[in-house]
One Martini backbone bead per residue (centre of mass of N, CA, C, O) as a GRO file, in nm:
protein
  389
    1UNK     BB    1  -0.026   1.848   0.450
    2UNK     BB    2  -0.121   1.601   0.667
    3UNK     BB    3   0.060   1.702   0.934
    4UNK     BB    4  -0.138   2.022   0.859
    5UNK     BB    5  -0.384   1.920   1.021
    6UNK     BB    6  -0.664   1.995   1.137
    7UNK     BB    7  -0.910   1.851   1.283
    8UNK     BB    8  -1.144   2.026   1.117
    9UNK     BB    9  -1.029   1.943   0.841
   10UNK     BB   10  -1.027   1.645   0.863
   11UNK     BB   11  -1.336   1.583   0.951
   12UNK     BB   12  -1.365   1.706   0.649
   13UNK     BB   13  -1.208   1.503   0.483
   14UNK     BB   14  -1.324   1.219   0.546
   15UNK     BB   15  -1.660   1.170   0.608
   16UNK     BB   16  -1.627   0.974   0.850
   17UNK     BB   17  -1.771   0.816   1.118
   18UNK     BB   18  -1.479   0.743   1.267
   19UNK     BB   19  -1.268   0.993   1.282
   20UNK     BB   20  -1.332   1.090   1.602
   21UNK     BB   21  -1.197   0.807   1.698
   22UNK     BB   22  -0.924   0.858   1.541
   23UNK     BB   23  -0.836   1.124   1.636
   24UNK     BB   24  -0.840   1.071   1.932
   25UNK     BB   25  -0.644   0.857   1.939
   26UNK     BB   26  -0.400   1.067   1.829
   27UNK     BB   27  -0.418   1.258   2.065
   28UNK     BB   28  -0.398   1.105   2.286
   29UNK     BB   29  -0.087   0.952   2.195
   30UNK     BB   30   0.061   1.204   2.186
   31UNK     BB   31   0.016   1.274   2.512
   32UNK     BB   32   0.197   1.019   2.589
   33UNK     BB   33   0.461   1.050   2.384
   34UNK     BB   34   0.578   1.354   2.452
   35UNK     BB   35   0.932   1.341   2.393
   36UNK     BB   36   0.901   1.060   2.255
   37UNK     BB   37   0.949   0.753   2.115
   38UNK     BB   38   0.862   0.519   1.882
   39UNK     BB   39   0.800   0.172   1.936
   40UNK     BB   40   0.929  -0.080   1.731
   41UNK     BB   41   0.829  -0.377   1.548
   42UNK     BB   42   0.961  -0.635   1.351
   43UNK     BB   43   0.773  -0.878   1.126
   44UNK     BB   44   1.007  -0.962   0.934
   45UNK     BB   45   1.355  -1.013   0.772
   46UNK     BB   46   1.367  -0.986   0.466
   47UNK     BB   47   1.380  -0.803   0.165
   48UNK     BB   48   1.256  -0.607   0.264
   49UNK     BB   49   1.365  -0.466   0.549
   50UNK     BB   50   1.595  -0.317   0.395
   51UNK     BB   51   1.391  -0.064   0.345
   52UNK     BB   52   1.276  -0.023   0.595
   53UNK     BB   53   1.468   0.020   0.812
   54UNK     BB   54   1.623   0.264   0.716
   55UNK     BB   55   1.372   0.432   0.711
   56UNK     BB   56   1.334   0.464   1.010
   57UNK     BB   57   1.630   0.520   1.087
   58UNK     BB   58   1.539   0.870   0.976
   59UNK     BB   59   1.394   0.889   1.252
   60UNK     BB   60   1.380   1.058   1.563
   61UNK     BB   61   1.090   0.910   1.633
   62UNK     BB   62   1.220   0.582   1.610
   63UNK     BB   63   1.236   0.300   1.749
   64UNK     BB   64   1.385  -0.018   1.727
   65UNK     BB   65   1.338  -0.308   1.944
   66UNK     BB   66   1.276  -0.526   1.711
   67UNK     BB   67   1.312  -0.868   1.573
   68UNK     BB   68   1.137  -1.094   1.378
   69UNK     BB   69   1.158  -1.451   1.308
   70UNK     BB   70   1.151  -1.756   1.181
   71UNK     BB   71   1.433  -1.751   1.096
   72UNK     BB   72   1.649  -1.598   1.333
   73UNK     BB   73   1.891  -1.546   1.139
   74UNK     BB   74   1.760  -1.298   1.043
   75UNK     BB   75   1.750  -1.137   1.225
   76UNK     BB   76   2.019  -1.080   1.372
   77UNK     BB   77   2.136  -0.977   1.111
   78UNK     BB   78   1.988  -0.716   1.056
   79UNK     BB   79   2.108  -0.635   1.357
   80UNK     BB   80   2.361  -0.589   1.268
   81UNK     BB   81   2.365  -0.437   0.958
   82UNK     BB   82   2.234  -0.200   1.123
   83UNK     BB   83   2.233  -0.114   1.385
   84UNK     BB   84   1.981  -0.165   1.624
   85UNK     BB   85   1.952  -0.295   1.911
   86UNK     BB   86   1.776  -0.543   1.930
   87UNK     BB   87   1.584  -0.748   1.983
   88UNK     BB   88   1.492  -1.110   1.930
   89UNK     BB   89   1.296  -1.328   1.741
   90UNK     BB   90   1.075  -1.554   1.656
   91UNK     BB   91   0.819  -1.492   1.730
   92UNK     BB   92   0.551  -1.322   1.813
   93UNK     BB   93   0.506  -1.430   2.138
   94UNK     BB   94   0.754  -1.345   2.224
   95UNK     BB   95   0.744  -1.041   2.137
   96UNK     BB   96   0.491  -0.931   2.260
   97UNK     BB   97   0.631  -1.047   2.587
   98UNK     BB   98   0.857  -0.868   2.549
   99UNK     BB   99   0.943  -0.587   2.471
  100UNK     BB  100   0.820  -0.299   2.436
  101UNK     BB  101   0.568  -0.171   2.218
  102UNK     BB  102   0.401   0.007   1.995
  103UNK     BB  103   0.441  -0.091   1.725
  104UNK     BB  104   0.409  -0.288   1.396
  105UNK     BB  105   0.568  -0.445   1.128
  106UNK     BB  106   0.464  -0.584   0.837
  107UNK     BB  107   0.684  -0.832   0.647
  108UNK     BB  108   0.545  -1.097   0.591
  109UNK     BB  109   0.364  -1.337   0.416
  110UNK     BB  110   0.103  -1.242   0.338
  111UNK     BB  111  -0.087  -1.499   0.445
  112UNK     BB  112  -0.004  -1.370   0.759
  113UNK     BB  113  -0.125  -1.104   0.827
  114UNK     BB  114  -0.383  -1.116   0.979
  115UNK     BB  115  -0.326  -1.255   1.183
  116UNK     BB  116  -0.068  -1.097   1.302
  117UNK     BB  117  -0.268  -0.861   1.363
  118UNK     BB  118  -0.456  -0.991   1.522
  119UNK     BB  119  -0.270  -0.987   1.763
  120UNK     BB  120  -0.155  -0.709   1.807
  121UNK     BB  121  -0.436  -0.561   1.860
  122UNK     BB  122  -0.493  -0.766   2.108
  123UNK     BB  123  -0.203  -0.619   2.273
  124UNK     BB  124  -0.207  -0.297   2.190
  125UNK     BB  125  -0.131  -0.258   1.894
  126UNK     BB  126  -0.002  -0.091   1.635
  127UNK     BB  127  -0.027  -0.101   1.263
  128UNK     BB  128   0.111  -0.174   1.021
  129UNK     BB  129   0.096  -0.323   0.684
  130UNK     BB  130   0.168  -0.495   0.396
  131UNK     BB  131   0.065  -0.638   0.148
  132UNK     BB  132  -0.165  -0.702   0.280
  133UNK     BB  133  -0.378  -0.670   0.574
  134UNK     BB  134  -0.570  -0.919   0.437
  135UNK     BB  135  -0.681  -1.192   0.238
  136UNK     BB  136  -0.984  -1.066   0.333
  137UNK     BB  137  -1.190  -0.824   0.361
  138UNK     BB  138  -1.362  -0.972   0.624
  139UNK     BB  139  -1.066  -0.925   0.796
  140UNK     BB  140  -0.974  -0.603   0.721
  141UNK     BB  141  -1.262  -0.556   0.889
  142UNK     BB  142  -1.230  -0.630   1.148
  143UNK     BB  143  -0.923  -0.524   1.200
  144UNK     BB  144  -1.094  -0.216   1.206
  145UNK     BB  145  -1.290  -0.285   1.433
  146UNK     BB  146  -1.081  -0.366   1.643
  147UNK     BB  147  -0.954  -0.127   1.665
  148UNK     BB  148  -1.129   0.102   1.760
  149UNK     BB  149  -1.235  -0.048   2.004
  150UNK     BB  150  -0.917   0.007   2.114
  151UNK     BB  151  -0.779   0.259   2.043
  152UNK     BB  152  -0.619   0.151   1.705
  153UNK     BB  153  -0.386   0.153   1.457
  154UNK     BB  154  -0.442   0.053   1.102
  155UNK     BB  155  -0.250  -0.001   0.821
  156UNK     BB  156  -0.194  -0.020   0.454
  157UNK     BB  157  -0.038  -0.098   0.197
  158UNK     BB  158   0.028   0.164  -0.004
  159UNK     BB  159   0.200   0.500  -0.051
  160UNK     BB  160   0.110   0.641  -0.304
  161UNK     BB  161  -0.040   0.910  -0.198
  162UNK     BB  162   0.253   1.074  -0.117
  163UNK     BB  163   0.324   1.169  -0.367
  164UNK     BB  164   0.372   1.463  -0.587
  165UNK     BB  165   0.218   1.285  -0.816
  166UNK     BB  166  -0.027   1.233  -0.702
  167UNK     BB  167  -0.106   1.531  -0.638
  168UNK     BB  168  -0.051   1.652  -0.954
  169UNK     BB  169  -0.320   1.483  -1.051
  170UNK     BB  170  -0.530   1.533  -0.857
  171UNK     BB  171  -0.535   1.821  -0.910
  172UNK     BB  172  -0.606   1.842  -1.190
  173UNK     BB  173  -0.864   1.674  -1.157
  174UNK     BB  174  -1.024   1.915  -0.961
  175UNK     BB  175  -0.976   2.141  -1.113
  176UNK     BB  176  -1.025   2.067  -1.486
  177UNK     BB  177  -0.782   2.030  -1.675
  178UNK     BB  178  -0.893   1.735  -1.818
  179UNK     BB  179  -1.178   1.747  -1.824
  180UNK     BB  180  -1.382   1.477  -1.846
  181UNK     BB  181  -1.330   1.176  -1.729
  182UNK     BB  182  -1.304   0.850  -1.890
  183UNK     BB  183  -1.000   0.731  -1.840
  184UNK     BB  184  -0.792   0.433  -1.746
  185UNK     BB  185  -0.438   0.334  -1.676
  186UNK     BB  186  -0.250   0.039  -1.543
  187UNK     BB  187   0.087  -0.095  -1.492
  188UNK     BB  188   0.240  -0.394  -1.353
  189UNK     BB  189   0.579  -0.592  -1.392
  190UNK     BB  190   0.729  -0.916  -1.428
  191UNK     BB  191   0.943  -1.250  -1.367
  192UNK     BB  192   0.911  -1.255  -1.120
  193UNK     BB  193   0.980  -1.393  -0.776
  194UNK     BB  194   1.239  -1.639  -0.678
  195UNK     BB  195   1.272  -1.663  -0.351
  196UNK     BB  196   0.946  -1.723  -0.304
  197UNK     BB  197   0.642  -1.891  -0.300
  198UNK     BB  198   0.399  -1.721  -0.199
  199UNK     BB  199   0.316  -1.569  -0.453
  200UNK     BB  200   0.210  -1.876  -0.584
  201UNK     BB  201   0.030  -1.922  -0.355
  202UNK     BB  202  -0.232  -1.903  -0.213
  203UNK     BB  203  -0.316  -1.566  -0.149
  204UNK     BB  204  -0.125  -1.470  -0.379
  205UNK     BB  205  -0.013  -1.291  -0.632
  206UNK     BB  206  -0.016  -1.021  -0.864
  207UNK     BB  207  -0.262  -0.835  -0.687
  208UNK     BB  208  -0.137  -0.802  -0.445
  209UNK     BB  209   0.193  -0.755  -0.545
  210UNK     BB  210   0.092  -0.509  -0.770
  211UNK     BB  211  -0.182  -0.419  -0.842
  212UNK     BB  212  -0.228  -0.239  -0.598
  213UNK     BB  213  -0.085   0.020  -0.698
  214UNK     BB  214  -0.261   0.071  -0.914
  215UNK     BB  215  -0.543   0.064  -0.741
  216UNK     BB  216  -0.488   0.270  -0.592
  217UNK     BB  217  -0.419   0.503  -0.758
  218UNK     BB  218  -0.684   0.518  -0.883
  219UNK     BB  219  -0.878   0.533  -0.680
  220UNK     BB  220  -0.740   0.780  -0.558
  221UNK     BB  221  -0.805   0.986  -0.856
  222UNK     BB  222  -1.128   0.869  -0.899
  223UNK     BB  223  -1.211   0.696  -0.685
  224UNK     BB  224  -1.452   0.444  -0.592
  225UNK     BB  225  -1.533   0.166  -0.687
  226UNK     BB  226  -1.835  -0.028  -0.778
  227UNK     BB  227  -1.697  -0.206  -0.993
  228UNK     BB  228  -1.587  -0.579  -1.121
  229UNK     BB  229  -1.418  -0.666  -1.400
  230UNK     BB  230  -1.209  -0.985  -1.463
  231UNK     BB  231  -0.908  -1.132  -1.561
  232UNK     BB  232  -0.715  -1.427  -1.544
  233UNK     BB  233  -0.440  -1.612  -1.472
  234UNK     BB  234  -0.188  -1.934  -1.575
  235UNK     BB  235   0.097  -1.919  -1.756
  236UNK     BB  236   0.322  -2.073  -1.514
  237UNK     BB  237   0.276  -2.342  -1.363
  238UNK     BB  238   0.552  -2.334  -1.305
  239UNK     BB  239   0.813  -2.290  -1.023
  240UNK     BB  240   1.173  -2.215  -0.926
  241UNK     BB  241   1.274  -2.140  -0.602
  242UNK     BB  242   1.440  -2.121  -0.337
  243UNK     BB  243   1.299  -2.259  -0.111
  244UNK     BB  244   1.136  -2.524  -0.280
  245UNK     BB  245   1.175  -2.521  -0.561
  246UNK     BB  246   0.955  -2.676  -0.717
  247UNK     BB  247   0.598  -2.508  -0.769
  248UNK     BB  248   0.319  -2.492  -0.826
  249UNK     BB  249   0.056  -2.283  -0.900
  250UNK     BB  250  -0.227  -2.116  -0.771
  251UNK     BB  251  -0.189  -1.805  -0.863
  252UNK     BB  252  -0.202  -1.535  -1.023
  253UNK     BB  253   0.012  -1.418  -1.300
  254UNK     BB  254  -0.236  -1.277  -1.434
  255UNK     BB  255  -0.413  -0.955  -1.505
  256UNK     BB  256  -0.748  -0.789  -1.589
  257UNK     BB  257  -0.900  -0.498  -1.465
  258UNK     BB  258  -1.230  -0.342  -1.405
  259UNK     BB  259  -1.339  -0.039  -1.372
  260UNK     BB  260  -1.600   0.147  -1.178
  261UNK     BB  261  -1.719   0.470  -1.171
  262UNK     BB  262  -1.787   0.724  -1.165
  263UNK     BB  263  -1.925   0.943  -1.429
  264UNK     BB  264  -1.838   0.701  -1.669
  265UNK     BB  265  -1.573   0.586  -1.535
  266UNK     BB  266  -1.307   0.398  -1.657
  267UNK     BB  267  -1.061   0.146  -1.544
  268UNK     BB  268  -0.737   0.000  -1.591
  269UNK     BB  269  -0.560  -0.340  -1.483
  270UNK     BB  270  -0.242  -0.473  -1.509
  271UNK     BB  271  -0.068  -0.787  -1.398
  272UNK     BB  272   0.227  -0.965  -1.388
  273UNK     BB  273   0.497  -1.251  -1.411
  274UNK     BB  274   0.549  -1.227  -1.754
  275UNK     BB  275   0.674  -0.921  -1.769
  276UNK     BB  276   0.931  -0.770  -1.973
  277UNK     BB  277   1.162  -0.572  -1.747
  278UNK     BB  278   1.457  -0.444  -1.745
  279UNK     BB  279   1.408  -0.268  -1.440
  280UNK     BB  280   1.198  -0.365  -1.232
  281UNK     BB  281   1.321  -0.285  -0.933
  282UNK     BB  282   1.480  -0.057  -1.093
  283UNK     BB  283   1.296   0.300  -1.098
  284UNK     BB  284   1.518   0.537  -1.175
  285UNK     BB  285   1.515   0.522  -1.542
  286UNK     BB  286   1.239   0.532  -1.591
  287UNK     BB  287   1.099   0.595  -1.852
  288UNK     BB  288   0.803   0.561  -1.890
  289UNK     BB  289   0.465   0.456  -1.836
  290UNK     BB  290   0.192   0.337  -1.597
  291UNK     BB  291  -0.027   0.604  -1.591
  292UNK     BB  292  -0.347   0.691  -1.709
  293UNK     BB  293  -0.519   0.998  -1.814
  294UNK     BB  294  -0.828   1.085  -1.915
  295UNK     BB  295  -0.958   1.371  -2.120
  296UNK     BB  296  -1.128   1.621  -2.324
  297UNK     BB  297  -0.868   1.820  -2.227
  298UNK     BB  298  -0.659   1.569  -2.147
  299UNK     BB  299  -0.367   1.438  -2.033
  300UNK     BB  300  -0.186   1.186  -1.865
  301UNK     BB  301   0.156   1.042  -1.749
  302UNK     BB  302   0.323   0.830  -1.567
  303UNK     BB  303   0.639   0.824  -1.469
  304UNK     BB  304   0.714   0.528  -1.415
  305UNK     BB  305   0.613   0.452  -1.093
  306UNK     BB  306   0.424   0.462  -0.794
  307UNK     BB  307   0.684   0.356  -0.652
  308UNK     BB  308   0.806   0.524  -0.809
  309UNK     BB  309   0.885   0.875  -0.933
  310UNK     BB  310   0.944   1.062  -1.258
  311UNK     BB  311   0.689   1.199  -1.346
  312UNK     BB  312   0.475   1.419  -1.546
  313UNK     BB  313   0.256   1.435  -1.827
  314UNK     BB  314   0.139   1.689  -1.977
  315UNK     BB  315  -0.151   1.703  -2.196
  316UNK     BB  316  -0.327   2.043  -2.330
  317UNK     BB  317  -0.273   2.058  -2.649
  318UNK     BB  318  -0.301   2.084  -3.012
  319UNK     BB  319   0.030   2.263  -3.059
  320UNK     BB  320   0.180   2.140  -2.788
  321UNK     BB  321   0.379   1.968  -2.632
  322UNK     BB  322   0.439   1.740  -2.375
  323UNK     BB  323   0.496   1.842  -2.020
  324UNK     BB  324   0.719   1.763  -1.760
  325UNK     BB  325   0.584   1.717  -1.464
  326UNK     BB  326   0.684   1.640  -1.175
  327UNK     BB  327   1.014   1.588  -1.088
  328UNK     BB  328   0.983   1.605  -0.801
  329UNK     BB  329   0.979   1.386  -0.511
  330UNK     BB  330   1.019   1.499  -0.206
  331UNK     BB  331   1.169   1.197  -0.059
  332UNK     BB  332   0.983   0.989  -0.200
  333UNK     BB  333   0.889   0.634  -0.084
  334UNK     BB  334   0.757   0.346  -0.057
  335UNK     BB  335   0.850   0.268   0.259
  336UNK     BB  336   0.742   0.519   0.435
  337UNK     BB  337   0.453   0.430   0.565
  338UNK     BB  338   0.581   0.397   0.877
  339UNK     BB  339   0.707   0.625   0.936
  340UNK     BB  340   0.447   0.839   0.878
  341UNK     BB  341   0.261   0.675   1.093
  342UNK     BB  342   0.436   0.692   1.335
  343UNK     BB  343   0.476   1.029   1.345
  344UNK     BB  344   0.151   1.068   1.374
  345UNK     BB  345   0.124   0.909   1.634
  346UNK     BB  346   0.278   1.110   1.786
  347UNK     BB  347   0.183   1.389   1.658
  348UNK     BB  348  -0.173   1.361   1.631
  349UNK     BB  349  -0.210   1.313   1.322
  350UNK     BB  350  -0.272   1.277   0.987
  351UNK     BB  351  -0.222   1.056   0.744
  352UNK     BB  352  -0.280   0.985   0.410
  353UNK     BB  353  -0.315   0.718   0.451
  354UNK     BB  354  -0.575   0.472   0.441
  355UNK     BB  355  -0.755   0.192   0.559
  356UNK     BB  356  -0.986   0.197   0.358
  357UNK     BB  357  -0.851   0.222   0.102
  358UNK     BB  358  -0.720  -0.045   0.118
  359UNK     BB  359  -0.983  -0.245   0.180
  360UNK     BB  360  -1.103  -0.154  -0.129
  361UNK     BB  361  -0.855  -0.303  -0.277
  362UNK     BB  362  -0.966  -0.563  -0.158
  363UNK     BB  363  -1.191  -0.603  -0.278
  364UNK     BB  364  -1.092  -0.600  -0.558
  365UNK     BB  365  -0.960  -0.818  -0.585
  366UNK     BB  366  -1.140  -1.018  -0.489
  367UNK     BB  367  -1.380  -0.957  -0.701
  368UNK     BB  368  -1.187  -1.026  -0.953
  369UNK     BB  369  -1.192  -1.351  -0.904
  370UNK     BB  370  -1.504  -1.367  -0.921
  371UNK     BB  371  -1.526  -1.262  -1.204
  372UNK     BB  372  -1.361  -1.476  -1.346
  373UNK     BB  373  -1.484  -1.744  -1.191
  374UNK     BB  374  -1.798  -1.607  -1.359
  375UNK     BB  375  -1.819  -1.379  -1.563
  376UNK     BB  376  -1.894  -1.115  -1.378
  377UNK     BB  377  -1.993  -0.885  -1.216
  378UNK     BB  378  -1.889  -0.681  -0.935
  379UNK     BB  379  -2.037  -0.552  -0.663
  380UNK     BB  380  -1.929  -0.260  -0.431
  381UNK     BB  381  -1.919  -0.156  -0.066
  382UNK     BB  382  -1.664   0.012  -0.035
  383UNK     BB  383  -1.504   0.291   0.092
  384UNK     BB  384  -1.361   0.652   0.072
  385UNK     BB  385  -1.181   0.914   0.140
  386UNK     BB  386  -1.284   1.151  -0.111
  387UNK     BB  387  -1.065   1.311  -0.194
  388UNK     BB  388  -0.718   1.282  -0.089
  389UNK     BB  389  -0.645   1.597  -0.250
   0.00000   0.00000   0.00000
């Protein structure tokens, strides 16, 4: 849908102010390499890197050249194991004015997210980067406001908004099929990552590591959040991680998020890394729901997680049960991100990942953290383009 966007169409389903000065950076950008790969350099090649790298490398139109790490024999290994043939780095600043290279694809600690891409942005590179975008809302609103500036495109995950399973979801609910929303609800946790201490430091947290994907989702779904109450916690004040071996707990590891949006609509999630789950990082037989949506004629409820997606419930019966739908994933991964704003770069297109939607989720994560600490409503400033589809 969003690759056969007409500019007119875009300009028109944006509604925002600075629509025509992104679309016209992304036609320009693609007579530019017209015919040509997209080059892409990847900073951070640790246990994601293992999912972008191989789904980049199935685009023909992207070709990776660079791999950075401050570990450098995890880039090295990267580039051995997959077949990269890219250059290597220590450094950002190495890479930077090493290969030359059209987007950045940030895949490092988060806490490190925003300084990083603020670096690329200012050599005049594209970013895709993983969640967050940026540690606080005014951080990855300067650098949305630096990107277009100097007219270069920066997104950040997740791209839950790309599945077959959320496009039948929210034409559900654009169509009337489940009449007036009320109630919605989100869900995603497990016994936390071993691997790295990030996730437990300030700045970390299962609220961009985990909840980021509810709060898309249902954001997506229902519109922009207007307010935030919620509670946080930690449940397991030490961790023996890999890296550090036993570590203070400093970010919170479990959180309850209550957001208001128009119409009377209120949406909740919950996520933590203290919650036992089975399937894990592996939802690929996951039949369990992770999202619901209440209206007075329907209900939906998501099998799955929305970032592995196995189909959508639909009841809207007095007296059949509820059916199955929307079982074809088609093709949809949840690393595929980079992939797509790659080509989108490329080709001139609009992907339907959107920028300020990212911003949103941080506002409201950030908003969360105050509700908690005040234990206050905290009203939200930004918006996104919405409906998403």
């Amino acid at each position: 849908m969003a690759d056969k966007m007409s500019r007119q169409q875009f300009l028109q389903y944006t509604s925002s102010a600075g629509a025509a000065v992104l679309l016209s950076s992304l036609e320009g950008f693609a007579l530019e390499k017209r015919e040509k790969k997209l080059k892409v350099a990847i900073i951070g090649c640790g246990s994601v890197s293992n999912r972008y790298i191989p789904h980049l490398q199935t685009s023909s139109l992207i070709e990776i050249v660079s791999l950075c790490d401050i570990k450098p024999e995890r880039a090295i290994a990267q580039n051995k194991q997959y077949n990269v043939n890219a250059a290597t780095y220590a450094t950002i600043d190495e890479m930077l004015t090493g290969v030359p290279f059209d987007m950045m694809v940030t895949l490092t600690d988060m806490q490190v997210h925003g300084a990083l891409n603020k670096k690329a942005l200012l050599a005049g590179k594209h970013v895709w980067s993983e969640k967050p975008m940026a540690n606080t809302y005014a951080e990855g609103k300067a650098l949305l406001d630096l990107a277009k500036s100097r007219k270069l495109r920066i997104w950040g995950a997740p791209a839950v908004v790309n599945s077959p399973q959320f496009e039948f979801m929210s034409k559900m609910i654009q169509e009337g099929k489940l009449g007036r929303i009320a109630s919605a609800h989100g869900q995603y946790g497990h016994t936390g990552p071993t691997w790295s201490a990030f996730f437990y430091e300030k700045g970390g947290g299962s609220m961009p590591d985990l909840g980021v994907y509810n709060m898309a989702t249902l954001t997506g779904l229902l519109g922009p959040a207007r307010s935030v109450m919620a509670m946080t916690s930690i449940v397991k004040p030490e961790r023996t991680v890999d890296d550090k071996g036993k570590i203070k707990v400093a970010a919170e590891d479990n959180a309850h998020v209550l957001l208001e949006h128009d119409k009377g609509v209120i949406s909740h999630v919950m996520c933590g890394f203290n919650y036992f789950d089975p399937h894990g990082h592996e939802a690929g037989n996951q039949s369990l729901h992770s999202i619901q949506i209440y209206g007075d004629y329907g209900n939906m409820r998501l099998i799955g997680y929305d970032w592995e997606t196995n189909g959508v419930m639909l009841d809207t019966s007095w007296d059949k049960p509820a059916a199955l739908m929307s079982k074809d994933k088609g093709g949809y991964e949840w690393q595929e991100g980079a992939t797509k704003a790659g080509e989108a770069l490329l080709k001139g297109t609009e992907p339907r990942v959107n920028v300020e939607h990212a911003l949103h989720v941080l506002e409201i994560i950030e908003a969360a953290r105050k509700s908690s600490a005040t234990g206050m409503k905290v009203k939200l400033k930004s918006k996104f383009p919405w409906p998403v589809v």
